[in-house]
VEXBA-866212 format. One line per field, with one value per residue (C-alpha): x, y, z; residue in three letters. Coordinates in steps of 0.2 Angstrom, whole numbers, padded with zeros to 4 digits. Layout:
c1 <- X,...
c2 <- Y,...
c3 <- Z,...
type <- ALA,...
***
This chain:
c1 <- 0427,0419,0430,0446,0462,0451,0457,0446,0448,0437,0437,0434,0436,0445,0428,0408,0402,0416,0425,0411,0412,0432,0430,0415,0427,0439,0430,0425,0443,0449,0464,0459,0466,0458,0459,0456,0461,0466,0481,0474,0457,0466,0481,0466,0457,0473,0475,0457,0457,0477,0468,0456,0472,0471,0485,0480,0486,0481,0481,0479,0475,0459,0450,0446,0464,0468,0486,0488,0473,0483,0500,0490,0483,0499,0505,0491,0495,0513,0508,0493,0493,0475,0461,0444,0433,0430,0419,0417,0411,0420,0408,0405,0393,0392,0374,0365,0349,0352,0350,0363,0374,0393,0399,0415,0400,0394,0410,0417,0403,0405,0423,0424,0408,0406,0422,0433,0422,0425,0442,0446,0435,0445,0460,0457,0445,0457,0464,0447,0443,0460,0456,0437,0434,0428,0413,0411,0398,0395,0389,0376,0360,0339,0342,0349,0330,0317,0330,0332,0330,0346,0358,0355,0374,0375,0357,0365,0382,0371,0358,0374,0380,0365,0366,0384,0384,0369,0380,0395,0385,0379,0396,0405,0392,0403,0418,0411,0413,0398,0391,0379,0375,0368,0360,0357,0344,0348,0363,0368,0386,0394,0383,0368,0374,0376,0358,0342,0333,0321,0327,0329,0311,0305,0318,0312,0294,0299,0306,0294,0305,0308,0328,0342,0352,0371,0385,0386,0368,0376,0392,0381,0373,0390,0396,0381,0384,0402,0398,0396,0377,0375,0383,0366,0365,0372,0365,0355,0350,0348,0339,0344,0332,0323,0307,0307,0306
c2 <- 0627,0641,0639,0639,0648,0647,0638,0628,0621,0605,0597,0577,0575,0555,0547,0550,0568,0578,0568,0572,0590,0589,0581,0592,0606,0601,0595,0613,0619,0623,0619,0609,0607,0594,0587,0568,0557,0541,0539,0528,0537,0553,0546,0539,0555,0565,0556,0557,0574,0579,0568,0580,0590,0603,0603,0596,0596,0581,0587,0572,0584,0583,0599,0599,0603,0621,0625,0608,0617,0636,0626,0617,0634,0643,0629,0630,0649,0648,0634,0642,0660,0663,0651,0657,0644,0634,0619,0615,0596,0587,0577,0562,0553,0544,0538,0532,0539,0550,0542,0532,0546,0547,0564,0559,0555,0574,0579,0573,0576,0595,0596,0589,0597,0613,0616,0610,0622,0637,0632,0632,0645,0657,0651,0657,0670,0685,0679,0683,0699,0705,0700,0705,0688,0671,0658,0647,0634,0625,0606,0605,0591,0589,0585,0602,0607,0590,0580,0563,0550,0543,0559,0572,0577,0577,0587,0598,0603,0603,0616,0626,0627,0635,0650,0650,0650,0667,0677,0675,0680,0696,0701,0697,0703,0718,0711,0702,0687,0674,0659,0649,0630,0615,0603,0584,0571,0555,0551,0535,0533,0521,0523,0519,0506,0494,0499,0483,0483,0484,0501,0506,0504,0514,0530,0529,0529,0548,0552,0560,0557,0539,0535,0543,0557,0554,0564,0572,0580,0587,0595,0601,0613,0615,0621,0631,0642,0645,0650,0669,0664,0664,0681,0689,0672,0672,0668,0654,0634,0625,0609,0591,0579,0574,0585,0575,0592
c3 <- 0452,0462,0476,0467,0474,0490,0507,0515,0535,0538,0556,0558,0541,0541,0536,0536,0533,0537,0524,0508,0515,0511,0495,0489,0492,0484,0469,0467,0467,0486,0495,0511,0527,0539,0557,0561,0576,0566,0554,0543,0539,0538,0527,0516,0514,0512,0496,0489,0487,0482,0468,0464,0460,0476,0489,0506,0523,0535,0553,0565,0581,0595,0591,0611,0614,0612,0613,0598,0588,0589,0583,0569,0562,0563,0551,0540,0540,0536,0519,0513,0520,0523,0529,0518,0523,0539,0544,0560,0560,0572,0582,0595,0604,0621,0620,0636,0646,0657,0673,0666,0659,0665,0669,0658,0645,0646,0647,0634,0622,0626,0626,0608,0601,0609,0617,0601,0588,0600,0600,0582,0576,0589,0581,0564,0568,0569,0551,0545,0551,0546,0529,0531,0523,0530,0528,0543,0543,0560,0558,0572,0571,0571,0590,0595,0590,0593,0607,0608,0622,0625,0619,0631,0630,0612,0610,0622,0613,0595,0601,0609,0590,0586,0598,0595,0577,0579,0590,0581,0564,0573,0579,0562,0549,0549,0544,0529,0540,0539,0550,0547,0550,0546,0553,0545,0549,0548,0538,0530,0540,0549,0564,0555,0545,0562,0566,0565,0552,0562,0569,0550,0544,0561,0556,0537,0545,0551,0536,0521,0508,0513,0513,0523,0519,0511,0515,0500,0502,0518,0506,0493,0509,0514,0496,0496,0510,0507,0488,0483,0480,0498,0502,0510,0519,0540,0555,0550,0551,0536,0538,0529,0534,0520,0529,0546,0554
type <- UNK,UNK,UNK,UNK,UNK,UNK,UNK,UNK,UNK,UNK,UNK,UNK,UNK,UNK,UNK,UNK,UNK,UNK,UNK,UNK,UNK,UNK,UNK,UNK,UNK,UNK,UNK,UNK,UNK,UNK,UNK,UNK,UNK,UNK,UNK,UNK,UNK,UNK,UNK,UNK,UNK,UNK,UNK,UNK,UNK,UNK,UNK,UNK,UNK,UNK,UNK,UNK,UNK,UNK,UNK,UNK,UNK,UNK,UNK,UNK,UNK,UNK,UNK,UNK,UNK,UNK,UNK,UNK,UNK,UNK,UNK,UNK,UNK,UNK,UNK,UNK,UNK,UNK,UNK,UNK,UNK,UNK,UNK,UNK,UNK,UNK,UNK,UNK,UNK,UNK,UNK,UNK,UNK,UNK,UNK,UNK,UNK,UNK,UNK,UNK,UNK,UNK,UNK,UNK,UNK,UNK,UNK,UNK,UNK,UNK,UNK,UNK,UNK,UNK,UNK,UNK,UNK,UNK,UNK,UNK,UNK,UNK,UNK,UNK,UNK,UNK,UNK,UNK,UNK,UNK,UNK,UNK,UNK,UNK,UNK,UNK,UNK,UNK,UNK,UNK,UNK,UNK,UNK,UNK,UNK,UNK,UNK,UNK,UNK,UNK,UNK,UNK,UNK,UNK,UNK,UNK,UNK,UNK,UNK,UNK,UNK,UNK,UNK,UNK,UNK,UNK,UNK,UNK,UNK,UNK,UNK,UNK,UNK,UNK,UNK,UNK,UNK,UNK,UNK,UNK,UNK,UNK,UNK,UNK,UNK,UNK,UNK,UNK,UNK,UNK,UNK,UNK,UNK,UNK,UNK,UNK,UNK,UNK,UNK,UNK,UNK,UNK,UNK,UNK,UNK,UNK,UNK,UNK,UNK,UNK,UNK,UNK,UNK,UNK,UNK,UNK,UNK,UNK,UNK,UNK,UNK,UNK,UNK,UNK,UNK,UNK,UNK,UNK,UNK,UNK,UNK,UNK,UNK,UNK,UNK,UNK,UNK,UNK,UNK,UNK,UNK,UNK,UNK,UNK,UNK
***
C-alpha cells in the first residue's frame, strides 16, 4: 500500500492499459479518478476498483475538450482536495499511409493525444505547485522513437510526449513536481487481439523476449515512477517492449 491516502488521476482508463494503470493504483492504496468515453466500460471499471476498497470517481469526458476537462478537475478537487498522481494515457489511432491520410485523421489523432494531455495536465498543474507535490507519468509509445508505416499521426503525437514530458520535468523540478513517461511495445489489448496470426508470429519475430507485453507490465512502470523509490527519477522514457528497441 505505498500510495495509500494518495490521489491518483488516470485518463482513458474504461479498458486496456489505462484500465491496469487504474487498478494497479488502486491495489496499492490510491484514490482514482478516471476519464472514459463509454458508459459501460467506465461503469465496469468504476466498480473493479471501489472493490479494492478505494473511493473512485468515473468521469465520462473527451480529454480534447478543455472547458469539460477544467469542470471535471474542479469536481475532482472539491471530493478529494488534492490530485497527487496523474497519468496521462488517453489515446487513439486513425491508421492509414500517408498519402492516404485524412486531415480529420491527423487531426483528430493530435487533438486527443497531444492536445488532450496538454489539456489535462494544465488543469491540475497549478494544484501541484501549490502543494510542491505531483507525479505525472505521460503514456507515450516505441513509434514516437523507430515510426511506423501506416501511423504517421500517431508517431507524431507520441514523440510530441516525449519533448513535452522533458520540458515540463525541467520547468517543475523545482517544485518537487516530476514527469516522466513510458513508452510500451506491443501490448496484448484489443487491438491486437484482431490481428492474423500471421501478423502475430511477424511482431513476436521482433520481440527478444518472445510474447507481448500485458497491461499490467505497463502498471508496474507506472506504479514505479509514482512511488518514493523514484524521487531522483524526471525527465525520462522508460522503455516496455520486451527489448524490441
Amino acid at each position: 500500500m505505498k500510495l495509500e491516502g494518495q490521489v491518483a488521476l488516470v485518463t482513458g482508463a474504461g479498458r486496456g492499459i489505462g484500465k491496469a494503470i487504474a487498478l494497479h493504483l488502486a491495489r496499492e492504496g490510491a484514490h482514482i479518478i478516471f476519464t472514459n468515453r463509454t458508459p459501460e466500460q467506465a461503469d465496469q471499471t468504476r466498480q473493479e476498483i471501489e472493490a479494492t476498497g478505494r473511493e473512485c470517481m468515473s468521469c465520462l469526458v473527451d480529454v480534447s475538450d478543455a472547458t469539460a476537462i477544467k469542470s471535471m478537475t474542479e469536481q475532482a478537487m472539491e471530493r478529494f482536495g488534492k490530485i497527487d498522481i496523474l497519468v496521462n494515457n488517453a489515446g487513439i489511432t486513425r491508421d492509414n499511409l500517408f498519402l492516404r491520410m485524412k486531415q480529420e485523421d491527423w487531426e483528430d489523432v493530435l487533438n486527443i493525444n497531444l492536445t488532450g494531455m496538454f489539456n489535462v495536465t494544465h488543469s491540475v498543474i497549478k494544484s501541484m505547485i501549490k502543494k510542491r507535490y505531483g507525479r505525472i507519468v505521460n503514456i507515450t509509445s516505441v513509434v514516437g522513437f523507430t515510426g511506423n508505416p501506416g501511423q504517421v499521426n500517431y508517431s507524431a503525437s507520441k514523440a510530441g510526449i516525449i519533448g513535452f514530458t522533458k520540458s515540463i520535468a525541467s520547468e517543475l523540478g523545482s517544485r518537487n513536481i516530476t514527469c516522466n513517461a513510458v513508452a510500451p511495445g506491443f501490448i496484448k489489448t484489443d487491438m491486437t487481439d484482431v490481428l492474423s496470426e500471421e501478423r502475430t508470429t511477424q511482431l513476436l519475430e521482433r520481440i527478444p523476449l518472445g510474447r507481448l507485453g500485458t497491461g499490467d507490465d505497463i502498471a508496474q512502470a507506472v506504479s514505479f515512477l509514482v512511488s518514493e523509490q523514484a524521487s531522483y527519477i524526471t525527465g525520462t522514457v522508460l522503455h516496455v517492449n520486451g527489448g524490441m528497441y
